[in-house]
N, C-alpha and C positions, 0 to 999 in steps of 0.2 A: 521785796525789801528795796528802800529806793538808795540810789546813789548818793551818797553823801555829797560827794563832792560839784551836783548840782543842785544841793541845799544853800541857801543863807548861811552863812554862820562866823561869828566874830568871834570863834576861841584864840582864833592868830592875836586877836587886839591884846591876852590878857599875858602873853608870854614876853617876860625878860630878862635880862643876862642873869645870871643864879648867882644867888649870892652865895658867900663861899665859906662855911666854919667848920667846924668839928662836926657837924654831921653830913656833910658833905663837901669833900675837902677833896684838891686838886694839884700830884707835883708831877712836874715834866724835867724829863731829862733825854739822853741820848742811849740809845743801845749798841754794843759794840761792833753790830753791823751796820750800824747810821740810822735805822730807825729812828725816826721818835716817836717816845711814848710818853702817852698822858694816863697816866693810877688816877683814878679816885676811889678814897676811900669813904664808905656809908656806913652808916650804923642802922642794921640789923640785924638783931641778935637771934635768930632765927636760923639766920644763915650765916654767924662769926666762923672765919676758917674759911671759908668760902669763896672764890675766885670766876671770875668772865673773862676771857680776853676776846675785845672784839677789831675785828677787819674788816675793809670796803674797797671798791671801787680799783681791783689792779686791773685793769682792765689790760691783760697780756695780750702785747702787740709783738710785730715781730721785727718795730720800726724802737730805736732809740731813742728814751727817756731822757731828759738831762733836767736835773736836778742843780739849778744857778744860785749862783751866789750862796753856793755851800760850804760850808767847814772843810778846811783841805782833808782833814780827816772822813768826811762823810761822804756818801756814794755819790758821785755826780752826775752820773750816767749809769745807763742799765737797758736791757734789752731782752725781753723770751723770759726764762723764772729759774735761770739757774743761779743768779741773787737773793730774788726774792722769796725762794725756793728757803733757800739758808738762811735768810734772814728771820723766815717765819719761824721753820723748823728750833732754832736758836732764842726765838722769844718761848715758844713752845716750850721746848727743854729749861729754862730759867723759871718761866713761873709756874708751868705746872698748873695747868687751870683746870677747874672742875668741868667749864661749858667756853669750849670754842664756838663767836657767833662770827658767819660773813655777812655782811649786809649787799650784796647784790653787786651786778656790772664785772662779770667774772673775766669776759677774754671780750678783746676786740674784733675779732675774726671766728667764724666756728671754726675754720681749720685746725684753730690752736687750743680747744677743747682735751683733745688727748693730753697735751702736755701739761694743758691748765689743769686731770683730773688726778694725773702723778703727783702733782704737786699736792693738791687738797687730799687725796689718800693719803699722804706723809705727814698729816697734821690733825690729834687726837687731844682731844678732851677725857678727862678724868671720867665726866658723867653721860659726856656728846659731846656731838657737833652738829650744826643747824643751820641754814641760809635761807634767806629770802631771795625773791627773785627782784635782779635790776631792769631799769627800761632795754640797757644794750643785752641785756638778755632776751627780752622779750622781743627785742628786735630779731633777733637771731630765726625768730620760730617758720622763716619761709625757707631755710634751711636745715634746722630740726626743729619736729615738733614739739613741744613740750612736754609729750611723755619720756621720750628718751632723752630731754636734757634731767628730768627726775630720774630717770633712771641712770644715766652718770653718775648726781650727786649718791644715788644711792651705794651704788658701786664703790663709790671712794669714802663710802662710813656717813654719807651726811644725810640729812633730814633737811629736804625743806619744809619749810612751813608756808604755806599760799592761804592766807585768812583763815588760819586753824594754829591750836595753841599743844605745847607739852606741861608736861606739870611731872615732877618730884617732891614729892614733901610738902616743903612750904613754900616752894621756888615753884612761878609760871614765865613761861619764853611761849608770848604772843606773837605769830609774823605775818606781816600782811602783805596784801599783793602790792604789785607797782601803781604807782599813782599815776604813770602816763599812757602806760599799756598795760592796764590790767582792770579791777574792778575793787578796791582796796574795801574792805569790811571787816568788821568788828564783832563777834559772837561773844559778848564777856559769858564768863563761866559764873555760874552762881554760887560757886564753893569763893572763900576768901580767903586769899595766898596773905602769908606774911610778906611775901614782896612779887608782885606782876612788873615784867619786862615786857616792854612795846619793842619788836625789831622791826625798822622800817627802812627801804632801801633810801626814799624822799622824805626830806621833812614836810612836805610840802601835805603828807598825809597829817602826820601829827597836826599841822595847824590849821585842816579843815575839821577833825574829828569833832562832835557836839562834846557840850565841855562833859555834860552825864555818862560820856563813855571813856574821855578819858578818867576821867576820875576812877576807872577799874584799875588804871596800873600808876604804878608810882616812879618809873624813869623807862623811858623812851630810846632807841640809838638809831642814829641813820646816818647816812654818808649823802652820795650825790653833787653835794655844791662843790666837791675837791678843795674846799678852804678859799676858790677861787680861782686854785694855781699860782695866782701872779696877786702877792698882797705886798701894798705899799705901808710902810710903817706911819702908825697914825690912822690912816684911814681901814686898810684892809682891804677887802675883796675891788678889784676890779671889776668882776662880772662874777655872781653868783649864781647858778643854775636854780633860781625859785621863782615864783611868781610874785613871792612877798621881794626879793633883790634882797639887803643886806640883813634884813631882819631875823634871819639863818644862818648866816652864811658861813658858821662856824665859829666852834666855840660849847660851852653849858649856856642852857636857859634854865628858865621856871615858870611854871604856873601857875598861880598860888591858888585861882579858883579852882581849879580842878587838882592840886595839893602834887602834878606831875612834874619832874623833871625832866629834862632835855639834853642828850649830847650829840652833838654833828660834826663828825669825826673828818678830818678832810683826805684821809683815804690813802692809797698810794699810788695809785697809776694816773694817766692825765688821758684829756679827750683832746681833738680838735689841732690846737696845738701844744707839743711834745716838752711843756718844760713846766718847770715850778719855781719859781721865784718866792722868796722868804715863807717858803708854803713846804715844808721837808714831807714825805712820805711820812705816817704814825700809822699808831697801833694806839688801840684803847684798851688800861686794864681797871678792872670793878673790883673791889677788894671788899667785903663784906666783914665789919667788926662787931 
């Protein structure tokens, strides 16, 4: 099977910011750990009653976050996951989601693995829980190899998915490998879900995929670009982590040829350097009506 991602392919051309109503609909507010979270809500009656909540990108360092030009009320600073630990735990306990998804970029350090897997054992889905693997994951593997970082997640209750899918019902959670260290592929299932979830640590997979494959699932999540970090009002991203630049870089899209949605969540840890300017830490919740 060959590589997509040294195919031709102009599926990135057909994708734009999503438009926003009653069947797909978007509020944001603040959690009272400082979180922010972004709900949307979908109509699928399939899965009414039904809840995601998805995270990205903490990339637990043991170097302090600071978190500028934040609400005196919100976290400004943070360090290791004894925050983020509570903050999750407390999004958890509030809504109560059937399927916790991570999208990838777990710790900065393997050192910090043990403490990063307290954490994710502390945090339970109604139905699961499930990750994809991130590139700083992948980076990690000349210090663990990759069976025993599965085996981690296993430990701490989670499932990753590496280009293989689960299925309940009428609910599919597809997850693919990393787009920079991995081999990112697509086995659609020939059974038809009343709703297929793409989980992708990169958008940067989503907008190579040929549009025929997308068209298997009907909203997509990835993390990676961090929203930026550092967004200037009006414009937004400073530097985006994609090869498309700002075409990504955080936010919903849409693809109306291949009928997929798109959300690129900006995560909550930072790389490089340690801060976030008008870029807060979130959380993404799915709310199925």
């Amino acid at each position: 099977m060959p590589d997509y991602r040294k195919l031709k392919s102009n599926s990135f051309r057909f994708f734009r910011p999503a438009i926003l109503d009653s069947s797909f609909s978007r509020k944001e507010s603040f959690l009272p750990s400082g979180l922010a979270l972004k709900e949307y809500e979908l109509t699928v009656p399939a899965l009414s009653g039904q809840s995601v909540l998805f995270f990205t990108d903490t990339h637990i360092q043991e170097g302090t976050i600071r978190n500028l030009a934040s609400p005196a009320n919100r976290p400004r600073f943070w360090n290791g996951t004894e925050w983020l630990t509570e903050a999750l735990r407390e999004a958890v306990t509030l809504f109560s989601p059937d399927y916790l998804l991570f999208g990838g970029d777990l710790v900065t350090y393997s050192s910090l693995y043990p403490d990063a897997m307290h954490m994710m054992a502390q945090l339970k889905g109604k139905r699961g829980q499930f990750a994809v693997y991130g590139n700083w994951d992948k980076r990690r593997r000349l210090w663990l190899p990759f069976r025993i970082i599965e085996q981690l997640y296993e430990k701490a209750g989670w499932k990753l998915l590496n280009n293989e899918s689960f299925s309940a019902g009428a609910f599919e959670i597809y997850g693919l490998d990393d787009y920079k260290i991995g081999i990112p592929r697509v086995y659609p299932s020939r059974r038809k879900y009343a709703f297929s979830l793409l989980l992708s640590h990169n958008p940067d997979s989503i907008a190579d995929l040929p549009s025929d494959e997308l068209a298997h699932f009907d909203l997509a999540l990835c993390g990676h670009t961090h929203g930026g970090q550092i967004r200037i009002p009006g414009f937004g991203a400073l530097k985006a982590s994609s090869k498309h630049w700002k075409r990504f870089e955080y936010g919903a899209y849409e693809n109306k040829q291949a009928n997929l949605k798109l959300i690129v969540s900006s995560g909550i840890g930072t790389t490089f350097l340690p801060y976030r300017i008008n870029c807060p830490p979130e959380i993404v919740l799915l709310r199925f009506r």
